[in-house]
C-alpha positions in Angstrom: 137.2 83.1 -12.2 138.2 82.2 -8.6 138.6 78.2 -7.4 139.8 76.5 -4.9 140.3 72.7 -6.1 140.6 70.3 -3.1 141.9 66.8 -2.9 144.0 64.1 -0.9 140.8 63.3 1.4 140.1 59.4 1.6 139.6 56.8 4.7 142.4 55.8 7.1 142.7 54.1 10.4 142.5 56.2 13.3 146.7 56.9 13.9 147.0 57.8 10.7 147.8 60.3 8.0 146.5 62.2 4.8 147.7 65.2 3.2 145.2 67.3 2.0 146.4 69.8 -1.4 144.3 72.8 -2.5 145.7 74.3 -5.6 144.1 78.5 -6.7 143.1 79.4 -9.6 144.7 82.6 -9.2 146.6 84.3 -6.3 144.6 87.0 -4.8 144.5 86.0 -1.2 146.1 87.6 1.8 145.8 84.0 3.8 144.3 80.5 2.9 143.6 77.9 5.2 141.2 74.5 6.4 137.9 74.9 7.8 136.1 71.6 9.0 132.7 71.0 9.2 132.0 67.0 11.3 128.7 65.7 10.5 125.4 67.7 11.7 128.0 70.4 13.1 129.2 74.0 11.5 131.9 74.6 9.8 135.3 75.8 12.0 138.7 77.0 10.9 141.5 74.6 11.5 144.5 76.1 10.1 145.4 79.2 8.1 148.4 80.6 6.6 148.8 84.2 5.7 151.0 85.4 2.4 153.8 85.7 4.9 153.5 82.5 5.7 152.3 83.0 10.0 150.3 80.2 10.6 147.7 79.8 13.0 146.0 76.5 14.4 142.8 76.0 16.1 143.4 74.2 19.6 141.6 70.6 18.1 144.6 70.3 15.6 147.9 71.7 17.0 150.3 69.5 17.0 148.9 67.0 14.6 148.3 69.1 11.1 150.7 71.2 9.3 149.3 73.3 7.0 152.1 74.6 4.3 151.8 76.8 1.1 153.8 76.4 -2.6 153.7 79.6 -3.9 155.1 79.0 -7.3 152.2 76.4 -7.4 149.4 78.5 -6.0 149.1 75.6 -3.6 148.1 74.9 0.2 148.5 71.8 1.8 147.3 70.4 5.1 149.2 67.4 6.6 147.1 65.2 8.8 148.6 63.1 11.3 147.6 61.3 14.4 143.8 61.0 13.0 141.4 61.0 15.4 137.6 60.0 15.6 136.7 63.5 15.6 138.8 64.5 12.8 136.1 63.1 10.0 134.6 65.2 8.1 134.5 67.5 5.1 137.4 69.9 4.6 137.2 72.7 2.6 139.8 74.8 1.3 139.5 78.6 2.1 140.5 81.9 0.3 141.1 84.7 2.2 140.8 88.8 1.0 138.1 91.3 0.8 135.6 87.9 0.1 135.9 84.6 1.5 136.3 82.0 -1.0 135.3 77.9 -0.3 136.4 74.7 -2.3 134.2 72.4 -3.0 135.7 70.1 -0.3 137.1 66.9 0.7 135.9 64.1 2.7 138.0 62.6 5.5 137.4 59.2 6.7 138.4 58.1 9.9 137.9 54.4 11.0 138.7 53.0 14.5 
């Protein structure tokens, strides 16, 4: 059975940080990342990071999140820094192959 098991969401002040983890049930995908979905909008990639370990970053987050993977631990993590007040949200973890796979997700707090 396939899951993606967030955590590490929470509230912080805006400047701040939160590392996100996202641990697989089993390792079957050619990339994971982050998608975001904000409140009444869709839900957007953030980061990703293929088996290779190439990462990719959608324009809203470079330079603030890191996303990084432990492969003995079948784990993906996204570091948050620099919160902003459009950063709040839900994240979702996401597995990448011949299906897309979703956590169940994360909420991210972000108070000014």
């Amino acid at each position: 059975q396939v899951q993606l098991v967030e955590s590490g969401g929470g509230l912080v002040q805006a400047g701040g940080s939160l590392r996100l983890s996202c641990v697989a049930s089993i390792s079957i995908y050619s990339a994971m990342g982050w998608s975001h979905q904000a409140p009444g909008k869709t839900r957007e990639s953030v980061a990703v990071i293929t088996r290779e370990g190439v990462t990719d970053y959608a324009d809203a987050v470079k330079g603030r999140f890191t996303i990084s993977k432990d492969n003995t631990k079948n784990t993906i993590y996204l570091q948050m820094d620099g919160l902003k007040p459009e950063d709040p949200g839900v994240y979702y973890c996401r597995g990448i192959s011949a299906t897309t796979y979703y956590g169940q997700g994360t909420q991210v707090t972000v108070s000014s």
